[in-house]
C-alpha positions as CSV (number, residue, x, y, z in Angstrom):
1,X,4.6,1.1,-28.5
2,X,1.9,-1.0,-29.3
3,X,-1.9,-0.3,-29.4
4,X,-4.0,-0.7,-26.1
5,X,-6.0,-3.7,-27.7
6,X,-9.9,-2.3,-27.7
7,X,-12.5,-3.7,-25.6
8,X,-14.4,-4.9,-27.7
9,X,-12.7,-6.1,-30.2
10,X,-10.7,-9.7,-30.7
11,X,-8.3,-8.1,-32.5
12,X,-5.4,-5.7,-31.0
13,X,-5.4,-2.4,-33.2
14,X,-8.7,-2.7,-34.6
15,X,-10.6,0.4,-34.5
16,X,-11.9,1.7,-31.4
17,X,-14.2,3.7,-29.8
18,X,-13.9,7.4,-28.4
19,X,-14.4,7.5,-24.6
20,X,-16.6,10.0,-23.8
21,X,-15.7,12.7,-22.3
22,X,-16.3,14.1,-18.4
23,X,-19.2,16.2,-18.2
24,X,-20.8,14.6,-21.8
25,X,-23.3,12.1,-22.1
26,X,-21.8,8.4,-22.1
27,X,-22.7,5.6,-24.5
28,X,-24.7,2.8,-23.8
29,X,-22.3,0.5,-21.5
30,X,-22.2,-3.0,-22.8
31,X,-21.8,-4.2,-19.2
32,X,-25.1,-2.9,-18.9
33,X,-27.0,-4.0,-21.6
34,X,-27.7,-7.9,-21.1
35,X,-30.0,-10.1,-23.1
36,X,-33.7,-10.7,-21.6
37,X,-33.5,-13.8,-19.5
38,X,-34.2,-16.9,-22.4
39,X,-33.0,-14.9,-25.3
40,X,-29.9,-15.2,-26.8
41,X,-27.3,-13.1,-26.6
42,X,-25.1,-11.6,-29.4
43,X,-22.7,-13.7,-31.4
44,X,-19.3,-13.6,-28.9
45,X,-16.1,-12.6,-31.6
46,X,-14.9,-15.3,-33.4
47,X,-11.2,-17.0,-32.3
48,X,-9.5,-16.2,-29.0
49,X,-9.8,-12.7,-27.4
50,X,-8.2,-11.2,-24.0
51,X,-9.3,-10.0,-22.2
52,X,-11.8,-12.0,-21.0
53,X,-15.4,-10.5,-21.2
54,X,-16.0,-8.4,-18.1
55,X,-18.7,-10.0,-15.2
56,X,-21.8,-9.7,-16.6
57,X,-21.2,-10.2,-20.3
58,X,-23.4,-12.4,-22.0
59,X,-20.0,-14.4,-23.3
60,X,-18.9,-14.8,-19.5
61,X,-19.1,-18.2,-17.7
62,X,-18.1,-19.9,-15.1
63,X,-14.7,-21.6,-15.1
64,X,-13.0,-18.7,-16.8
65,X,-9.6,-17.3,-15.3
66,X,-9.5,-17.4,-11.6
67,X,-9.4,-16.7,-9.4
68,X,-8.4,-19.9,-8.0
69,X,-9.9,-21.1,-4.8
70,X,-8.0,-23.9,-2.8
71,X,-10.1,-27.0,-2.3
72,X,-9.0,-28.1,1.2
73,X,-7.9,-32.3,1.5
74,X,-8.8,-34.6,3.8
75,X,-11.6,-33.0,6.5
76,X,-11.0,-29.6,5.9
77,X,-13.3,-27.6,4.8
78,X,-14.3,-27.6,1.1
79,X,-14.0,-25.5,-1.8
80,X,-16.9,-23.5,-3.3
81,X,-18.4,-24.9,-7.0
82,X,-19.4,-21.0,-7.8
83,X,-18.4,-19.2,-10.4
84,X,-14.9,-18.0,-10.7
85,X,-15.4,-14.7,-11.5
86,X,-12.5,-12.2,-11.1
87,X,-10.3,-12.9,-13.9
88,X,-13.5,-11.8,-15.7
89,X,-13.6,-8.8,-14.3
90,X,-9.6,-8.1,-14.8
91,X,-10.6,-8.4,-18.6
92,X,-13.2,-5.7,-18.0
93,X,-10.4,-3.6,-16.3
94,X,-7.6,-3.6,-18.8
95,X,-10.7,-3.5,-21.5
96,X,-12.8,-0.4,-20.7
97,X,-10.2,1.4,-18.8
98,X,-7.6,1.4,-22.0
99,X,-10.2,3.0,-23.9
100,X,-10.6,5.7,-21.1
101,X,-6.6,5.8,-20.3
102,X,-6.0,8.9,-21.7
103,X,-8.1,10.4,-19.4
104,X,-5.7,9.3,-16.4
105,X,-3.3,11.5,-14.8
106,X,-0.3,10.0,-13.6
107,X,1.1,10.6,-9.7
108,X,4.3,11.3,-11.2
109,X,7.4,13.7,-10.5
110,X,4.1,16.6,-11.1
111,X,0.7,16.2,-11.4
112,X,-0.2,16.8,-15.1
113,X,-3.8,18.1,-16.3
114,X,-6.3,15.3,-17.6
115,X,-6.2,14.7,-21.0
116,X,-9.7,14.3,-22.8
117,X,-12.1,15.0,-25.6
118,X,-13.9,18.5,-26.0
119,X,-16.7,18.1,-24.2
120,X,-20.6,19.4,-24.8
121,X,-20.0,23.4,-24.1
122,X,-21.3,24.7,-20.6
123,X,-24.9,26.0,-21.6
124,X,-25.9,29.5,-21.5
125,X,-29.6,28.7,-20.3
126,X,-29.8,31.1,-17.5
127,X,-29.6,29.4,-14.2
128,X,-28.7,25.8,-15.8
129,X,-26.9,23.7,-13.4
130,X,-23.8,21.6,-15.0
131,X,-21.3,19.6,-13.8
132,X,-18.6,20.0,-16.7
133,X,-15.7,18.7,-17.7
134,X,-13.8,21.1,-15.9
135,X,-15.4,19.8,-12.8
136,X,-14.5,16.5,-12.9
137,X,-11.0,17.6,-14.5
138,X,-10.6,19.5,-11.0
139,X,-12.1,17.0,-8.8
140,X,-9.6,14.5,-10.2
141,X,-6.4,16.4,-10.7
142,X,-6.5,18.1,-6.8
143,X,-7.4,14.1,-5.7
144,X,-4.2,12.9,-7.1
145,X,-2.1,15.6,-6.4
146,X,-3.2,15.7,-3.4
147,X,-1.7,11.7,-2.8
148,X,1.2,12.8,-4.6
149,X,2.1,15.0,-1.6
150,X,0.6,13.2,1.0
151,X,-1.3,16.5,1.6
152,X,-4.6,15.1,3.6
153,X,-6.4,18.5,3.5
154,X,-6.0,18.4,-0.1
155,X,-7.1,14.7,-0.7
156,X,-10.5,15.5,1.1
157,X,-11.0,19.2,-0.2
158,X,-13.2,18.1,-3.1
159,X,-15.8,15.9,-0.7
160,X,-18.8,17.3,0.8
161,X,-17.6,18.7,3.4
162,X,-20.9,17.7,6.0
163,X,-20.9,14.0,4.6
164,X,-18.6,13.1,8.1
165,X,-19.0,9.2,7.3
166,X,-17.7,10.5,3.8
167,X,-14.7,12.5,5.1
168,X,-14.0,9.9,7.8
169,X,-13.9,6.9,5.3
170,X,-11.4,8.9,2.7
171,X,-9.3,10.2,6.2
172,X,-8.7,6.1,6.7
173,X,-8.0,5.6,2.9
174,X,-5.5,8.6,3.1
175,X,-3.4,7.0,6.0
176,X,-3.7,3.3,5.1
177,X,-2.4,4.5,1.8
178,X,0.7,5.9,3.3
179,X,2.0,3.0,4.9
180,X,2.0,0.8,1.2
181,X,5.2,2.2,-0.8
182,X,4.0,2.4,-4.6
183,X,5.7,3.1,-7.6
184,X,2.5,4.7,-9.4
185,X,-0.4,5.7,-8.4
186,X,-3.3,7.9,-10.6
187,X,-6.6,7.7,-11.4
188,X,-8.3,6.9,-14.7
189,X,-11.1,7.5,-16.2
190,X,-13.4,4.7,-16.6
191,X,-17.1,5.4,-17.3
192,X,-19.9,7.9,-16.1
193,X,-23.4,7.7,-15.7
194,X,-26.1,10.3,-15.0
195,X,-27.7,14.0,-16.1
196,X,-25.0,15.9,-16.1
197,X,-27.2,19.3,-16.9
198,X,-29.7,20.8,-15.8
199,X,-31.7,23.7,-17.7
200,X,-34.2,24.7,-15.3
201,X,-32.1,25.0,-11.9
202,X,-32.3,21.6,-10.2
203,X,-29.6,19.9,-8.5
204,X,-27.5,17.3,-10.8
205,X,-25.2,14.6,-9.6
206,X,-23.0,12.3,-11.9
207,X,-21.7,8.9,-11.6
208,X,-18.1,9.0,-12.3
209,X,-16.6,5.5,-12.4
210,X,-12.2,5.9,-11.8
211,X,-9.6,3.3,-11.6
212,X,-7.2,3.6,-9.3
213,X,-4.0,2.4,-11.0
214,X,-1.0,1.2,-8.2
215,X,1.7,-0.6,-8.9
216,X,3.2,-1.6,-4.8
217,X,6.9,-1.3,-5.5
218,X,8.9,-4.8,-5.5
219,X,5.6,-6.8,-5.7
220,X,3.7,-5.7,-8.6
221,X,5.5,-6.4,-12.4
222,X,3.4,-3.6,-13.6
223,X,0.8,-1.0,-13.2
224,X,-2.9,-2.7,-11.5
225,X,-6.2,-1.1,-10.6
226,X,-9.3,-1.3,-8.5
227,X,-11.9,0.6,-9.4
228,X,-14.3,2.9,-7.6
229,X,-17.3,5.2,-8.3
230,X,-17.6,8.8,-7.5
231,X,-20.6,10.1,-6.5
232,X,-20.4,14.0,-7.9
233,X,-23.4,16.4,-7.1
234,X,-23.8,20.2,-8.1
235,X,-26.8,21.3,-5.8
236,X,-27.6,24.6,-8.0
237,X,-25.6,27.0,-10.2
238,X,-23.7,29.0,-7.4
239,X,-22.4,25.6,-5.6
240,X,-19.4,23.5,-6.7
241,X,-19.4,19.9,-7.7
242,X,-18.3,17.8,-5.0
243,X,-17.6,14.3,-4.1
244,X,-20.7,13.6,-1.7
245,X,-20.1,9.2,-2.0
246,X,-17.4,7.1,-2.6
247,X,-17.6,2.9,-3.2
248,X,-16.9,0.3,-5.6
249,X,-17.6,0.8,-9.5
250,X,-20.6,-1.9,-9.6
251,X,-20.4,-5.2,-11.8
252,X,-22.3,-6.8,-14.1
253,X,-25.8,-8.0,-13.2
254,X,-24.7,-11.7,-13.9
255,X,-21.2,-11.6,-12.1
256,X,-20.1,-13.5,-9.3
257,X,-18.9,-10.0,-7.5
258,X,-20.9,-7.0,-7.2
259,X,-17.9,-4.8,-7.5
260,X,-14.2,-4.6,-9.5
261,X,-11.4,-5.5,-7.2
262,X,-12.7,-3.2,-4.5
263,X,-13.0,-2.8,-1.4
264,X,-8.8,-3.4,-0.8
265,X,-7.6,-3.5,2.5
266,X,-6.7,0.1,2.5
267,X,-10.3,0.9,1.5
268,X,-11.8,-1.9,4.0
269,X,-9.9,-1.5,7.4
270,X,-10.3,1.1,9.8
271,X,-6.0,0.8,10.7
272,X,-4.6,-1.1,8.1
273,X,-1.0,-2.8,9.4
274,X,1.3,-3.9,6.7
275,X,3.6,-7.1,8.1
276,X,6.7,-7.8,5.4
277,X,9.0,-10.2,4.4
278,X,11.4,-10.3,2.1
279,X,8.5,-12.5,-0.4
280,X,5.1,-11.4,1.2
281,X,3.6,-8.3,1.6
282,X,1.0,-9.2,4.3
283,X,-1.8,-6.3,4.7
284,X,-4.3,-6.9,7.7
285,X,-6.7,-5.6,9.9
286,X,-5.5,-4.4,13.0
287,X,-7.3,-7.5,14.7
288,X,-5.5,-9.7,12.6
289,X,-1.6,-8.7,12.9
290,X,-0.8,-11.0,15.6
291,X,-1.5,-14.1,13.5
292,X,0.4,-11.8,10.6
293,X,3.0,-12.1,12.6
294,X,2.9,-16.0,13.2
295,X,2.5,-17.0,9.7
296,X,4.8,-14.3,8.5
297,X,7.5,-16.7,8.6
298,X,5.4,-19.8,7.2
299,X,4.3,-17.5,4.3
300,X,8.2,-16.3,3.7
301,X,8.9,-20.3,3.5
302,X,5.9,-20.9,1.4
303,X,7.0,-18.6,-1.3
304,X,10.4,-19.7,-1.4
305,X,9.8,-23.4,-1.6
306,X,7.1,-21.8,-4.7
307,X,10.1,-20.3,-6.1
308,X,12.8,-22.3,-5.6
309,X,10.6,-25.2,-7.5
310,X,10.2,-23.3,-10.4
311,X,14.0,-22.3,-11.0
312,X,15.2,-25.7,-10.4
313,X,12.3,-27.0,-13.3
314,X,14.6,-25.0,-15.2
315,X,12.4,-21.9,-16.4
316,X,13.4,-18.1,-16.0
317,X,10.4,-16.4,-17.4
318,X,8.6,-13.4,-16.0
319,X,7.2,-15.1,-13.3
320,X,6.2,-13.1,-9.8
321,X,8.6,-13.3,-7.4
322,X,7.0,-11.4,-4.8
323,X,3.5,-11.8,-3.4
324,X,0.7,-9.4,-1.6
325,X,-1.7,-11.7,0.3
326,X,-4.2,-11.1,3.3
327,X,-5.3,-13.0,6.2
328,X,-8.3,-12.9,7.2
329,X,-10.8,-14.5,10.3
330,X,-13.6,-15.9,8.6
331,X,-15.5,-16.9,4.8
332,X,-17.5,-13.7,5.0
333,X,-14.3,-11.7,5.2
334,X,-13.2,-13.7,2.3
335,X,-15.6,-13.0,0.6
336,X,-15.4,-9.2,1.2
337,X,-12.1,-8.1,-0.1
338,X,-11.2,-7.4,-3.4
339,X,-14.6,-8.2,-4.2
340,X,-18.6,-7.9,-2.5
341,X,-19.1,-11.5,-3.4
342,X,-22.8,-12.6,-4.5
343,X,-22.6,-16.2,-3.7
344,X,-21.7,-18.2,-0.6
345,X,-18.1,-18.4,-0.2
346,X,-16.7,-22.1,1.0
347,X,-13.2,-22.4,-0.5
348,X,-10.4,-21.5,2.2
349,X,-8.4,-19.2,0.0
350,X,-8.2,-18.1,-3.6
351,X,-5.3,-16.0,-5.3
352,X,-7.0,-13.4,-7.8
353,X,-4.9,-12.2,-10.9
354,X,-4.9,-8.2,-11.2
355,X,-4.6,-7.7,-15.1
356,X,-2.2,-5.4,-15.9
357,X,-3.4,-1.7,-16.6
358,X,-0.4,0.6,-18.4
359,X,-1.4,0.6,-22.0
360,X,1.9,-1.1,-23.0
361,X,-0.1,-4.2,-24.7
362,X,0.6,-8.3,-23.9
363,X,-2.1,-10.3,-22.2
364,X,-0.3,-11.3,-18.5
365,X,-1.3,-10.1,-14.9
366,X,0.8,-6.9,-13.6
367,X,0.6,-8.7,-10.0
368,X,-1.9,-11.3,-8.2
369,X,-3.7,-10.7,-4.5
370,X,-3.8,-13.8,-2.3
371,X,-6.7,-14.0,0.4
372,X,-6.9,-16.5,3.3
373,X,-9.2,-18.0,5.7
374,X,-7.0,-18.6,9.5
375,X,-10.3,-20.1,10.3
376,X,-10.0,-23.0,7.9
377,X,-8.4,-26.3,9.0
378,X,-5.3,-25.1,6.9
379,X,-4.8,-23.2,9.8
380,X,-4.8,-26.0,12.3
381,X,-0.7,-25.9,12.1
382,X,2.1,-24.5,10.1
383,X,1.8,-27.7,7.7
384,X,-1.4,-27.0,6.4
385,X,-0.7,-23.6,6.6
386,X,2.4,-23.9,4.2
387,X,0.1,-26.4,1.9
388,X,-2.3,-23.5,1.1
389,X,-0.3,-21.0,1.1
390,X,2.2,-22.6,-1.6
391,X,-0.8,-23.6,-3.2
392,X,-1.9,-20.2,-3.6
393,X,1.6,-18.8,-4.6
394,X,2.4,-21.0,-7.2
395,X,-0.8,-19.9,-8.8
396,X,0.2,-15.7,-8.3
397,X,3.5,-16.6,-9.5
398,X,2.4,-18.1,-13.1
399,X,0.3,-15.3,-13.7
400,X,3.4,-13.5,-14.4
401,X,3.3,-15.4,-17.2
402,X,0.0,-15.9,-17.9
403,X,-1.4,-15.1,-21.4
404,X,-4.9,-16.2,-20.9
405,X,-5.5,-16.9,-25.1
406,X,-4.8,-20.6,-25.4
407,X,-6.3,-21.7,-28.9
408,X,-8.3,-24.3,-27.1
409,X,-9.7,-22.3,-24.2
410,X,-12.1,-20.8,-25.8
411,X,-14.8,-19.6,-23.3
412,X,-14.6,-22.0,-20.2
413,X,-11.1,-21.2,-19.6
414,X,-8.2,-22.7,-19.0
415,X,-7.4,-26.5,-18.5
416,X,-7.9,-26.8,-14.9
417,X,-5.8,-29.8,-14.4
418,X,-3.2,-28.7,-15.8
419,X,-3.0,-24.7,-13.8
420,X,-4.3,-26.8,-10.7
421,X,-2.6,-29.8,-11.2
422,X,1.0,-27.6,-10.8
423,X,-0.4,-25.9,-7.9
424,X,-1.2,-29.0,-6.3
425,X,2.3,-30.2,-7.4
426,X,4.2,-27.9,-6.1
427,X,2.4,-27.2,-2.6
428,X,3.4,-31.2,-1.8
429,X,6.5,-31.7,-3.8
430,X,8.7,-32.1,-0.7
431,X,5.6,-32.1,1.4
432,X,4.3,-35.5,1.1
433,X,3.1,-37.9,-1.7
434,X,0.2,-39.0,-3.6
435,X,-2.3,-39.7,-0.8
436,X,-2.9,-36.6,0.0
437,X,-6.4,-36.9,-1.1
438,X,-6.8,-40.6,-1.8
439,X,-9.2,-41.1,0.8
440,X,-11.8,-38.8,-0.7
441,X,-10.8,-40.5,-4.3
442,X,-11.2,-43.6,-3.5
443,X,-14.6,-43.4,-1.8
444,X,-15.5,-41.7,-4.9
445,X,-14.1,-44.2,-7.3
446,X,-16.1,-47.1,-5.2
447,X,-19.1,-44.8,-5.6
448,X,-18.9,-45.0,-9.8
449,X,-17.7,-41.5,-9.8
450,X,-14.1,-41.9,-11.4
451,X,-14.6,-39.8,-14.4
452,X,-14.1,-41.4,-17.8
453,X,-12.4,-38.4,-19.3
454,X,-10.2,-35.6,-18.0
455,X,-12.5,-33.1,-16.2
456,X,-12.5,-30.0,-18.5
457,X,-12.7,-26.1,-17.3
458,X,-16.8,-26.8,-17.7
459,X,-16.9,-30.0,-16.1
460,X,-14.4,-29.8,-13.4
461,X,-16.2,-29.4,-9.8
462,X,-19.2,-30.5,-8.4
463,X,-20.2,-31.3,-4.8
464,X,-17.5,-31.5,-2.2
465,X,-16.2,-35.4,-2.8
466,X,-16.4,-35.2,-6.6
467,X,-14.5,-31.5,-6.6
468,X,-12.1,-33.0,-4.3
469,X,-11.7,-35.7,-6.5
470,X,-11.1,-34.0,-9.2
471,X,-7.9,-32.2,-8.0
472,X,-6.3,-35.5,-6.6
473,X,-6.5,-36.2,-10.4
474,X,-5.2,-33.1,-11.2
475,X,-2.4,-33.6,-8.8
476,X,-1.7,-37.2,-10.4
477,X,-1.5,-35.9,-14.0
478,X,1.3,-33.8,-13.3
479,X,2.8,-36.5,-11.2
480,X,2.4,-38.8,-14.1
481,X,4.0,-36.2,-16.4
482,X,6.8,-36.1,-13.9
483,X,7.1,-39.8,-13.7
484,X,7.3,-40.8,-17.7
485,X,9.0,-37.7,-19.1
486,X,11.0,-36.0,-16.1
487,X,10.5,-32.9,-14.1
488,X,12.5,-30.0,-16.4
489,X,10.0,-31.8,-19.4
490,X,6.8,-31.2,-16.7
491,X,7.9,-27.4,-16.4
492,X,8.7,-26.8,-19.7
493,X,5.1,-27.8,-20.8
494,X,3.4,-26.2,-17.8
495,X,5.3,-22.6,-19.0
496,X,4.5,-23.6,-22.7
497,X,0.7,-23.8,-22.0
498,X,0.8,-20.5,-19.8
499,X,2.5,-19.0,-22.4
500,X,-0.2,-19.7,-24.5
501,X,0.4,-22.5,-26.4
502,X,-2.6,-25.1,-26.6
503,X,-2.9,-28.6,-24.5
504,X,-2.0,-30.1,-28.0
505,X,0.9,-27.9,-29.1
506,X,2.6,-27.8,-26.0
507,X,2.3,-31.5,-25.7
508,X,3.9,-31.5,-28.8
509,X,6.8,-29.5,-28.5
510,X,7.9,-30.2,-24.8
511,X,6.8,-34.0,-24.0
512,X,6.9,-35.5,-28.0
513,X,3.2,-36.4,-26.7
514,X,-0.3,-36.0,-28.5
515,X,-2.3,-34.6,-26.3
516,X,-5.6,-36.7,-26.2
517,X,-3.3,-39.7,-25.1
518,X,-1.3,-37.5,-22.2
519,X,-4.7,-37.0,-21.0
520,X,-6.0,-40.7,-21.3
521,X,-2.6,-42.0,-19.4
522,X,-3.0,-39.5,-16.9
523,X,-6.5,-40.4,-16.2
524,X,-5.0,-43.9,-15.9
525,X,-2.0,-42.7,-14.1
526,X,-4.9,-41.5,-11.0
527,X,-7.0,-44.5,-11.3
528,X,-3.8,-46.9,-10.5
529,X,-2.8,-45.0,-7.8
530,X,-6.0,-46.0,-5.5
531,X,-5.7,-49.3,-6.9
């Protein structure tokens, strides 16, 4: 089986670090350890390296992988310029947590003990207070088996028991839980932080950071995680370490989400309802399964327009064929699930890849999470509806296949025209033609604002006309790659640059193009078109 590749390394099967164990004192987190404001940072590793640095890192900027927030057309609301930040923060996930992995234990047929380093031995100082690695070995295996046999008493034994917010909170997780069928669930160790010993009697409490690996069964390709932090507390010698908070793991201090994939709806809604189709998983709040219910149909037709587009293009690969995705009533909301966003959110929906977490190597997502805003103008009627939504599933789709280390990405990220430009391409092949967002192009192009050259991952965006702009250009590039070389040539080289090939080198191989002029015609291609 191949070698979990190591955080912080470029290169898969380098040497890596030794996690530390539960109950010993952790090493300086490089999330945590960022560069005075002004200074430089450290040198970022030479040549391509996935993951992706996590939120935070001193190599992470905006632009890099997802998630990918829909840029309404027309008068509908506009897309945010901010950062796109999770796709970050699924390189953190698969990058500290493979280090900690063998700390997991796996929900399986039995729960198994947590495997882990020997740990600092309990002191002898007389009435020293220590949580040890017993204690959190405990803590974690009677959590998971607990799940395992959907015993709730169980699940909340190791939680302060006079925390009632605390108990109340993990009673809803418990039960939202239940109604998700998954083929894996466990916890991992991730990181801890704080005094884990205590020589002169005084109360200790640890930070214990844990994924919570899931894979939903039919909809995920392979193991995913969120990941949460675990308040622990010993109040003296003669108490046990207990739970006594539970929230999201934080981020870095630079990211674009103050948290790693968390809250999910089973961790954010008071009565979760799950509404299914035989492509969409749809998990709501209770508030919003009526309009679950109306789009359910709209969203079944979305992703199997998303689908059906693909196979006839010809292509087979690993792509996902089924899709979890949430509705939800307003930006804040949006902004509030799967992440505790720090900047304004103005995009009407985003899909955000969830990097795969099962040690068994290769750089694609193990499953994507789709998030909507009904109050956007999308949701005026089932057309716009369907635009977004296919929109949003042909992105969660690719990232089955989506290796994230294209020579020429570098730091910024993909090639935005070319993993927007398909999304926009598919969500209107048989939904209308180019003028979908002429109007907003053309005032732009009268204004001076036609770009000269194809708007890179750092230059794509800007205010709302000049963003929208910029993905009517992306939609005409793959329209003009559609036009000169044929559609099963367009997917070929769309599946050739998500399978990592560079811009130039899938040019090359699929279209018998050079890249620099692809891009000059297709600039050209989107000028003519308002002309």
């Amino acid at each position: 089986m191949a070698q979990p590749h190591d955080p912080w390394s470029p290169h898969p099967g380098a040497a890596r670090p030794q996690a530390p164990a539960p109950g010993a004192a952790a090493p300086a987190d490089p999330r945590r350890t960022q560069p005075a404001q002004g200074r430089p940072g450290p040198t970022p590793p030479a040549g391509p390296a996935w993951p992706p640095p996590p939120p935070g890192s001193p190599y992470a900027f905006p632009g890099a992988a997802g998630p990918h927030p829909y840029l309404p057309s027309g008068p509908r609301p506009q897309r945010s310029s901010r950062g796109l930040w999770i796709g970050l923060g699924a390189g953190a996930l698969v990058l500290v947590v493979l280090v900690g992995a063998v700390l997991g234990v796996v929900l399986g047929a039995r729960s198994e003990p947590v495997a882990s380093p020997s740990a600092a031995p309990v002191s002898a100082a007389p009435g020293a207070v220590q949580i040890s690695r017993a204690d959190l070995e405990r803590i974690t295996t009677t959590r998971q088996a607990a799940l395992q046999r959907r015993d709730l008493k169980g699940f909340l034994a190791p939680l302060d028991q006079g925390n009632r917010a605390l108990i109340d909170g993990q009673t809803r997780l418990f039960h939202n839980l239940q109604k998700v069928t998954f083929t894996e669930q466990r916890f991992g160790f991730v990181d801890q932080a704080g005094r884990s010993i205590d020589r002169f009697g005084r109360g200790v409490t640890v930070h214990l950071d844990v994924a919570f690996v899931h894979q939903i069964k039919d909809f995920d390709n392979r193991p995913v995680a969120e990941w949460y932090r675990w308040t622990i507390t010993k109040k003296d010698a003669a108490a046990p370490a207990v739970i006594t908070d539970v929230s999201g793991a934080p981020g870095g201090s630079l990211a674009d989400s103050k948290t790693y994939y968390y809250p999910a709806p089973w961790d954010k809604y008071d009565d979760m309802r799950v509404t299914r189709t035989p492509h969409v998983l749809l998990l709501t709040d209770r508030a919003m399964e009526a309009k679950a219910r109306r789009y359910a149909n709209v969203a079944e037709k979305a992703a199997t327009d998303v689908l059906g587009a693909w196979r006839r293009g010809g292509q087979d690969g690993p792509v996902l064929q089924r899709f979890v995705a949430s509705l939800v009533p307003n930006k804040k909301e949006l902004g509030s699930l799967y992440q505790i966003a720090t900047d304004k959110v103005t995009e009407a929906g985003h899909s955000m890849p969830m990097v795969a977490y099962d040690g068994k190597g290769g750089e694609v997502s193990g499953g994507a999470r789709v998030v909507m805003d009904t109050s956007s103008g999308f949701f005026a009627d089932d057309a716009g509806a369907g635009e977004i939504l296919r929109h949003e599933f042909t992105h969660a789709m690719l990232e089955g296949i989506n290796r994230h280390d294209n020579d020429d990405a570098a730091i910024w990220g993909q090639e935005p025209w070319i993993t927007e430009g398909i999304a926009e391409y598919v969500a209107n092949r048989d939904h209308g033609g180019p003028a979908n967002r002429d109007g907003g192009a053309r005032s732009a192009l009268r204004a001076g604002e036609f770009p000269a050259r194809m708007p890179n991952a750092l230059a794509f965006g800007g205010d709302a006309r000049v963003t929208n702009l910029h993905y009517y250009i992306a939609h005409q590039a793959i329209r003009h790659i559609v036009a000169r070389y044929g559609e099963l040539k367009m997917f070929a080289f769309v599946a050739a640059y998500y399978g990592g090939a560079s811009v130039a080198d899938a040019a090359r191989t699929t279209l018998g193009a050079d890249a620099d002029a692809l891009r000059r015609a297709a600039l050209a291609y989107a000028k003519s078109e308002l002309t």
